[in-house]
C-alpha positions as semicolon CSV with decimal commas, in nm:
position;residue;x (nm);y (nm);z (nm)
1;X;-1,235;-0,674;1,798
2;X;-1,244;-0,612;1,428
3;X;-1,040;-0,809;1,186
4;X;-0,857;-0,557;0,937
5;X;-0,791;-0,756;0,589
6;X;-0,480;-0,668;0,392
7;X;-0,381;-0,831;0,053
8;X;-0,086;-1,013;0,099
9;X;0,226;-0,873;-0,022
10;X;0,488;-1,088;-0,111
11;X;0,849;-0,924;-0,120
12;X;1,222;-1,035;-0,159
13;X;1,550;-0,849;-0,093
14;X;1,706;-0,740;-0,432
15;X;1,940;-0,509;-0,606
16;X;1,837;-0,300;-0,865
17;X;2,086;-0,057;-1,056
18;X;2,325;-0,191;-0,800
19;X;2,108;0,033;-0,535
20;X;1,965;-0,214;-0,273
21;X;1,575;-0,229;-0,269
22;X;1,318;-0,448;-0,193
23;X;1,082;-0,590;-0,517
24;X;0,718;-0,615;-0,335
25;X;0,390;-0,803;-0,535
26;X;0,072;-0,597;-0,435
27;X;-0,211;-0,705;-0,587
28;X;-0,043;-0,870;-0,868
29;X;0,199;-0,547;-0,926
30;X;0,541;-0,504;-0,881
31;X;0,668;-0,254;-0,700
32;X;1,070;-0,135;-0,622
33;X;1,094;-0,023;-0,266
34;X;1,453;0,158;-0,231
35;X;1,622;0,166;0,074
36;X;1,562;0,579;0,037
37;X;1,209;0,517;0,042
38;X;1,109;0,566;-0,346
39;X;0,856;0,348;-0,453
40;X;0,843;0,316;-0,801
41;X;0,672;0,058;-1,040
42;X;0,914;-0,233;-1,165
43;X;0,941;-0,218;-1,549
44;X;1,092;-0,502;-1,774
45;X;1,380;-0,264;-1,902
46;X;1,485;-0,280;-1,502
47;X;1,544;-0,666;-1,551
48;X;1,871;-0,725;-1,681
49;X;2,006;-0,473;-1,413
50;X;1,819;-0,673;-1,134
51;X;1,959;-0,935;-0,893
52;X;1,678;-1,113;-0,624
53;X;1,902;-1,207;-0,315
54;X;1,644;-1,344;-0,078
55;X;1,307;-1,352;0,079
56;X;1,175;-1,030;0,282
57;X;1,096;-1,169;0,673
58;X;0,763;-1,044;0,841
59;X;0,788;-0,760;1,024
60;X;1,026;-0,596;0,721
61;X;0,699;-0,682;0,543
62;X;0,479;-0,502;0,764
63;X;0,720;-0,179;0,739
64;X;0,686;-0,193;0,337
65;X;0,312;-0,252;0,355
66;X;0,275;0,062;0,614
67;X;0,500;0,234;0,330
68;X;0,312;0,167;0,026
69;X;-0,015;0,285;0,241
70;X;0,164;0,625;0,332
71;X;0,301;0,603;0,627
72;X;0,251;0,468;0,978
73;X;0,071;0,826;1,056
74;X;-0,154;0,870;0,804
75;X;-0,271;0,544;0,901
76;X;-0,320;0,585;1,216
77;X;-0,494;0,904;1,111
78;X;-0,724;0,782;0,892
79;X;-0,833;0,473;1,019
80;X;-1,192;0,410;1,121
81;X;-1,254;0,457;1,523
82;X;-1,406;0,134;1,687
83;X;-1,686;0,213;1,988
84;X;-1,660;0,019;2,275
85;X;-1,962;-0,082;2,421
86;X;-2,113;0,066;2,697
């Protein structure tokens, strides 16, 4: 069984322009995750209109990660086949 490595993504719950979103670290970037699904970059003017409420649990990390890497189907679609032995 192969071992897929992922950069770990840190994330808490926040609101930002009073629209709830998630603010997600990947690879030392920040990133705003809307509820909508935009992903946008977090920039410092977004700041003083920001509130962090809480740490992000697992498997809503998993769902932004799958996000940010377009989608649980292009995944899927474009990940590398395994053989089994014969």
């Amino acid at each position: 069984m192969a071992t897929v490595t992922q950069s770990p993504i840190k994330a808490k719950y926040a609101t930002v322009y009073d629209a709830p979103a998630r603010i997600a670290k990947v690879n030392g970037a920040l990133y705003v995750i809307y509820d909508d699904g935009r992903i946008e970059p977090f920039e410092v003017e977004m700041a003083p209109f920001t509130v962090v409420l809480g740490d992000v649990q697992t498997a809503d990390l998993q769902a932004m990660w799958d996000r940010i890497g377009g989608g649980a189907a292009r995944i899927a679609c474009t990940r590398a086949q395994m053989e089994v032995g014969r």
